[in-house]
C-alpha positions as CSV (number, residue, x, y, z in Angstrom):
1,X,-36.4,-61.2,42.3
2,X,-37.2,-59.1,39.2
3,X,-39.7,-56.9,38.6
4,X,-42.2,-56.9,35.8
5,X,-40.5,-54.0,34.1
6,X,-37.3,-55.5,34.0
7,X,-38.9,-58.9,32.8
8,X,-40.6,-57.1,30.0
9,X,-37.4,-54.9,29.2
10,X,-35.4,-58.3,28.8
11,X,-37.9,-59.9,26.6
12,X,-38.0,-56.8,24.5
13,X,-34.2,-56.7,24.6
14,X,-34.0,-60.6,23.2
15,X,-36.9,-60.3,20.9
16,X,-34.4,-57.6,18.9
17,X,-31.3,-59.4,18.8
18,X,-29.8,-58.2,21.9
19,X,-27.4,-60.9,22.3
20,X,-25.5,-60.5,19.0
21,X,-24.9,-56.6,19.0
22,X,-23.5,-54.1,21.7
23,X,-26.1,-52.2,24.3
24,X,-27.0,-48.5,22.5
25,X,-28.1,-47.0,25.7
26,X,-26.1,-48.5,28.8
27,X,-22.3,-47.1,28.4
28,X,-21.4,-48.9,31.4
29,X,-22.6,-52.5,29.9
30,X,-19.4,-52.3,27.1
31,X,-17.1,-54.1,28.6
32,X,-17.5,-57.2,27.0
33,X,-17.5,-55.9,23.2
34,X,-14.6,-54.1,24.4
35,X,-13.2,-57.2,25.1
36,X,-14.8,-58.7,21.9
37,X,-12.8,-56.4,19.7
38,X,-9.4,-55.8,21.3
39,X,-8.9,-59.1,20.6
40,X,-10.0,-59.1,17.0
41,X,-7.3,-56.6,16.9
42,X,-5.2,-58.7,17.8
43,X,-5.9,-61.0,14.6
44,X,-4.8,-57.7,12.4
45,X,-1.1,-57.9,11.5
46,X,-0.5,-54.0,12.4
47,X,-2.8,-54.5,15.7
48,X,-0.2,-52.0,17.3
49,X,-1.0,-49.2,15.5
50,X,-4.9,-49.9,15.8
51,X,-4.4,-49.9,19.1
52,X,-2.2,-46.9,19.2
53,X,-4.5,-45.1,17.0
54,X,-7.4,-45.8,19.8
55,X,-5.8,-44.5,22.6
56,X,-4.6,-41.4,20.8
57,X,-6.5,-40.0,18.3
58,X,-4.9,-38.5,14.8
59,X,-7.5,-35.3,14.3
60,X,-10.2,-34.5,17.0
61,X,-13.3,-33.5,14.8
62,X,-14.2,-29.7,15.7
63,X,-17.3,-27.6,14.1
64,X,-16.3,-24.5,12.6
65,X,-18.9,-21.6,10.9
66,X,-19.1,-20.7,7.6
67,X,-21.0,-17.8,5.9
68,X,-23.4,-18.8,3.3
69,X,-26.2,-16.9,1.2
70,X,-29.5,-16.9,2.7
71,X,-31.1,-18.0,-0.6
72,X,-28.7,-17.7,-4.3
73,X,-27.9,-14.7,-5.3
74,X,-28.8,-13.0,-1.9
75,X,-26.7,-10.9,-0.5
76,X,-27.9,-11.9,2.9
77,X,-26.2,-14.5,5.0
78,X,-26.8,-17.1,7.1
79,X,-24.3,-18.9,9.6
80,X,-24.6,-22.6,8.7
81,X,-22.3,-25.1,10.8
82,X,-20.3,-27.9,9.4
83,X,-17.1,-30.6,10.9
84,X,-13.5,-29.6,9.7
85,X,-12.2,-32.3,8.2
86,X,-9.2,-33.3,6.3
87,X,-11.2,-32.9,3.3
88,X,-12.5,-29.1,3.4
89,X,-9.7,-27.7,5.8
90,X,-7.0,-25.3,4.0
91,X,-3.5,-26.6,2.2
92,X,-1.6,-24.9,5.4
93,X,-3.5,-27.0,7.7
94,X,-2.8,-30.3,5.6
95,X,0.4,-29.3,5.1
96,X,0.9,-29.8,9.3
97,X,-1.2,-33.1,9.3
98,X,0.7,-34.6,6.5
99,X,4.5,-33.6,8.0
C-alpha cells in the first residue's frame, strides 16, 4: 500500500511530464533511458565509436586558476576559476591532443 506522500509525489511527477523524459534526482532509476539510448546508437552508422567514446572519455574537464585584475587597470588581483578546455588551453597541450 502507498503512502499519501508517495501518492502525491507520483501525481506531481505525471502532472510534469515524467513519463517522457529521464528522472533528474534518482541516479539509480536510469536504467531504462540507458537502455533508450544505447540503442539509438545503434541506429548511428559509427555507433562503435559513440560507444567507445562513452566508455572512455577523450579529455576529462579539470578547473585551473587564473590571475585576473581586481577591477581594470588595478594592479590588484583576484583568483577567478574557469574549465580548461580545448579552446583556451596552450598550442603544446593541443599539439598532444591532436597527435
Amino acid at each position: 500500500m502507498q503512502t499519501q506522500t508517495s501518492n502525491t509525489l507520483y501525481n506531481a511527477i505525471m502532472e510534469a511530464g515524467g513519463k517522457d523524459r529521464p528522472p533528474m534526482l534518482a541516479p539509480g532509476n536510469y536504467v531504462q533511458w540507458k537502455s533508450r539510448i544505447k540503442r539509438y546508437i545503434d541506429t548511428k552508422p559509427n555507433h562503435e565509436l559513440i560507444h567507445y567514446c562513452l566508455k572512455n572519455p577523450p579529455y576529462k574537464y579539470t578547473w585551473a586558476d587564473k590571475e585576473v585584475p581586481a577591477t581594470k587597470g588595478s594592479s590588484v588581483t583576484t583568483t577567478e576559476r574557469y574549465m580548461e578546455n580545448y579552446k583556451n588551453v596552450s598550442q603544446d597541450i593541443r599539439d598532444q591532443l591532436n597527435a
